[in-house]
C-alpha positions as CSV (number, residue, x, y, z in Angstrom):
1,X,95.4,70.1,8.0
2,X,93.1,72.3,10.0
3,X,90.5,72.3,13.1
4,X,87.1,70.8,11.8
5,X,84.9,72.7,14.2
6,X,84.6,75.0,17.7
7,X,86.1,77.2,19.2
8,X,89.4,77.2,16.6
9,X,86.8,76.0,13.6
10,X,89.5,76.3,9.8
11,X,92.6,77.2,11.7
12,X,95.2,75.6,9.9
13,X,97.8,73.0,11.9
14,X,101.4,72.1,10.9
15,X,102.3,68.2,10.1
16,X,105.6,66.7,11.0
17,X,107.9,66.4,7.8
18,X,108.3,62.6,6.1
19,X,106.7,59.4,6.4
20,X,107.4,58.4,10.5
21,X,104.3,59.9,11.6
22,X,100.6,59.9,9.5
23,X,98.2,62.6,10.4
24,X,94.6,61.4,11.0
25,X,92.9,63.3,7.5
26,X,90.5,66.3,7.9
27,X,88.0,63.8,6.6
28,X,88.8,60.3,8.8
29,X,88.9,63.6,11.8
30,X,85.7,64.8,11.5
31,X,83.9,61.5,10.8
32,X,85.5,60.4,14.6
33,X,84.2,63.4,15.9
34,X,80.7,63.5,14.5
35,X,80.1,60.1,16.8
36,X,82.1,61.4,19.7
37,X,79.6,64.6,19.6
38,X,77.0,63.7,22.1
39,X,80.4,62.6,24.3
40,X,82.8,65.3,24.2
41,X,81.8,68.3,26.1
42,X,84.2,68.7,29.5
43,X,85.6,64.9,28.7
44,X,89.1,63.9,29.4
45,X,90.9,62.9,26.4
46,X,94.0,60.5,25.7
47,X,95.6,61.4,22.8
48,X,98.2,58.3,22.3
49,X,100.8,59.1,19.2
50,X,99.7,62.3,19.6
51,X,101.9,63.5,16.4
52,X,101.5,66.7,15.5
53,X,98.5,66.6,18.3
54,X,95.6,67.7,15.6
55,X,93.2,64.7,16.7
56,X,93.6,66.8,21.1
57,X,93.8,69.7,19.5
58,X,90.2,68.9,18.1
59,X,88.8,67.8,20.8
60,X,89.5,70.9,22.9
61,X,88.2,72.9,19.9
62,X,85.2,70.9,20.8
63,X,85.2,71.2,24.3
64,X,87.2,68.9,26.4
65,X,88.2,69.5,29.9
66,X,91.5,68.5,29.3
67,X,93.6,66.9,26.5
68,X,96.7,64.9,27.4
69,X,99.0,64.2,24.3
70,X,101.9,61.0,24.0
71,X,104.7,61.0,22.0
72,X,108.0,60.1,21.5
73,X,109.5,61.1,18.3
74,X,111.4,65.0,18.9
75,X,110.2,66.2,15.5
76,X,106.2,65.4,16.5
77,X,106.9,67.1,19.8
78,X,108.1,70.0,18.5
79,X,105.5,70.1,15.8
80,X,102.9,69.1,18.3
81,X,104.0,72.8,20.6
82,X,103.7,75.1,17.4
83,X,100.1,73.8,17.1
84,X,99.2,74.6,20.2
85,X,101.1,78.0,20.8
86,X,99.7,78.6,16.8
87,X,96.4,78.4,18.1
88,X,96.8,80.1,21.5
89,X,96.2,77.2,23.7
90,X,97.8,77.6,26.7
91,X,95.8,75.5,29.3
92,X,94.0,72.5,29.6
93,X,96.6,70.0,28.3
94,X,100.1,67.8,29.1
95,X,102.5,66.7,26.9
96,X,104.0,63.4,28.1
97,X,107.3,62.6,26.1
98,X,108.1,59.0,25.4
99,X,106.4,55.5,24.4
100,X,102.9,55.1,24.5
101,X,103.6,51.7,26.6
102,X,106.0,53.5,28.9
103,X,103.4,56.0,29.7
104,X,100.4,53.2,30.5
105,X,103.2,51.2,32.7
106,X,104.1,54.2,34.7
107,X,100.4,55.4,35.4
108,X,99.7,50.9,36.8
109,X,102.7,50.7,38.4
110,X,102.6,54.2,40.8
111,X,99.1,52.9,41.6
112,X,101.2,49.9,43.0
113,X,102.7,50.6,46.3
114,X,100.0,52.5,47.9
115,X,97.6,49.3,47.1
116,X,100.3,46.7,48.3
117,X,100.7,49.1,51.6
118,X,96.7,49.0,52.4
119,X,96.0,52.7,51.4
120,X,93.9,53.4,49.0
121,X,95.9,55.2,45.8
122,X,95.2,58.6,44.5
123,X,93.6,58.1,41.4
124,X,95.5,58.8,38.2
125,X,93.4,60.9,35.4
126,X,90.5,59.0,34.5
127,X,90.6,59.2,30.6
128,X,86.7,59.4,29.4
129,X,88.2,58.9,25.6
130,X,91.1,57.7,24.5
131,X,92.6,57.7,20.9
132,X,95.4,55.7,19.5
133,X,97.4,55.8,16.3
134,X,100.3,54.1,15.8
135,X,102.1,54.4,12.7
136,X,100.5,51.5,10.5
137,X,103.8,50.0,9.9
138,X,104.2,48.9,13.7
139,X,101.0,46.6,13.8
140,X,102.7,44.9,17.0
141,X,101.8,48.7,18.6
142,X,98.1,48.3,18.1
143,X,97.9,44.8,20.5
144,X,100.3,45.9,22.8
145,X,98.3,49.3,23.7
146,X,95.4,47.8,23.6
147,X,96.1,44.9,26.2
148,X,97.6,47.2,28.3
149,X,94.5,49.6,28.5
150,X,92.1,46.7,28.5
151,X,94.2,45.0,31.5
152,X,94.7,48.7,33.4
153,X,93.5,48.7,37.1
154,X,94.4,51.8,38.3
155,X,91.5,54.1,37.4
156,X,92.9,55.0,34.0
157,X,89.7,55.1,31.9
158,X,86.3,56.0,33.5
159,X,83.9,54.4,33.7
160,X,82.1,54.3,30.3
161,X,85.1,54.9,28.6
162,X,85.4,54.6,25.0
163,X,89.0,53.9,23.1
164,X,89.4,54.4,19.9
165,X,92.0,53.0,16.9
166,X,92.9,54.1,13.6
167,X,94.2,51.5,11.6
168,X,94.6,50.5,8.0
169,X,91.6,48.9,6.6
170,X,93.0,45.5,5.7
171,X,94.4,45.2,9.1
172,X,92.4,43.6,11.5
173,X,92.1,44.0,14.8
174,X,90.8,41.8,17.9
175,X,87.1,42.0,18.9
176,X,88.6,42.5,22.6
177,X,91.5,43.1,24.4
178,X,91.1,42.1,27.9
179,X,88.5,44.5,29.0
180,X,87.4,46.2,26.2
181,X,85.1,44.9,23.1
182,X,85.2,46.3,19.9
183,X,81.5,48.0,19.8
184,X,82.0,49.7,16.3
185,X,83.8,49.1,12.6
186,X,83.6,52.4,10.7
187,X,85.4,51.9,7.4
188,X,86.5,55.4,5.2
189,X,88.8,54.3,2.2
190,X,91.9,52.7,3.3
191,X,91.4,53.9,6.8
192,X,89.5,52.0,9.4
193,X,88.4,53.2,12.9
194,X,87.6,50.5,15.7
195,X,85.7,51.3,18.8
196,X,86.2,50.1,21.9
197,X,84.1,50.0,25.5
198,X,86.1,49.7,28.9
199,X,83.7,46.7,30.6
200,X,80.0,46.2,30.0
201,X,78.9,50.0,31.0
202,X,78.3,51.2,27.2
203,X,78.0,50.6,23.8
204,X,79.2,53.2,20.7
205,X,76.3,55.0,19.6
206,X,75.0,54.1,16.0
């Protein structure tokens, strides 16, 4: 694997070892970020099975403001930190071990309190783009994140927000998930990317 384009344009990335966790390819990579282009400059990014974190790392190759990376599997973590200290990154991203869904909870539910008290809650990160790829295996993963984004509350995408899912080709996914509607189909080999809009701000550009 290796960075597509900007500031750490060929650098080479590590991949965790076996089958558990599936890199997004060099190819499927820069074909997501050739439509995120017009979008990515200074953008908060969600990067959601982060594995070995190339699809953040891109993005703050790119230009994103800040990257936060999700995942729960020790030998993707510790993959995930080599990339980055490879590459010299130092700033501008969090790591946030554990399940995708217990991630999503946690950011609702501390919203919670301060809205049941009357006060208005500090807003979480606003995520301009998110990115999700479970492994392909755990198709249950793909409706349960995507409900929970497209049911969030608390401020967790912006406004305009786009979400995006890798998934296997043959396996199809809803038009909308609460939320968000599916806006875009782009189809490379077996690999499939689906694009989602928070509400009825914006559309994926053609």
């Amino acid at each position: 694997m290796r960075i597509i384009a900007g500031t750490f344009r060929s650098r080479t990335l590590e991949a965790p070892a076996g089958l558990a966790t599936r890199p997004t390819s060099d190819r499927l990579r820069e074909t997501l970020f050739n439509v995120l282009a017009p979008r990515i400059q200074g953008a908060s990014f969600l990067d959601l099975y982060a594995g070995s974190g190339a699809v953040g790392m891109e993005a703050l190759s790119r230009g994103a403001r800040a990257v936060t990376f999700v995942e729960r599997a020790p030998a993707a973590l510790s993959v995930l930190r080599a990339n980055l200290a490879k590459l010299g990154i130092a700033t501008g991203f969090r790591i946030q071990p554990g399940s995708v869904g217990a991630y999503l909870r946690r950011q609702e539910a501390g919203q919670k309190p301060a809205r049941e008290a009357g006060r208005k809650p500090a807003p979480p990160t606003a995520f301009a783009l998110v990115f999700l790829d479970p492994p392909y295996d755990a198709a249950q993963e793909y409706a349960a994140t995507l409900n929970l984004l497209g049911a969030s509350q608390a401020g967790l995408l912006a406004p305009g927000a786009l979400v995006i899912a890798e998934h296997r080709r043959k396996e199809r996914l809803e038009e909308r998930y609460g939320r968000l509607e599916r806006t875009r189909l782009l189809e490379q080999g077996d690999a499939s990317l689906s694009f989602y809009a928070a509400g009825e701000t914006i559309a994926a550009e053609s």
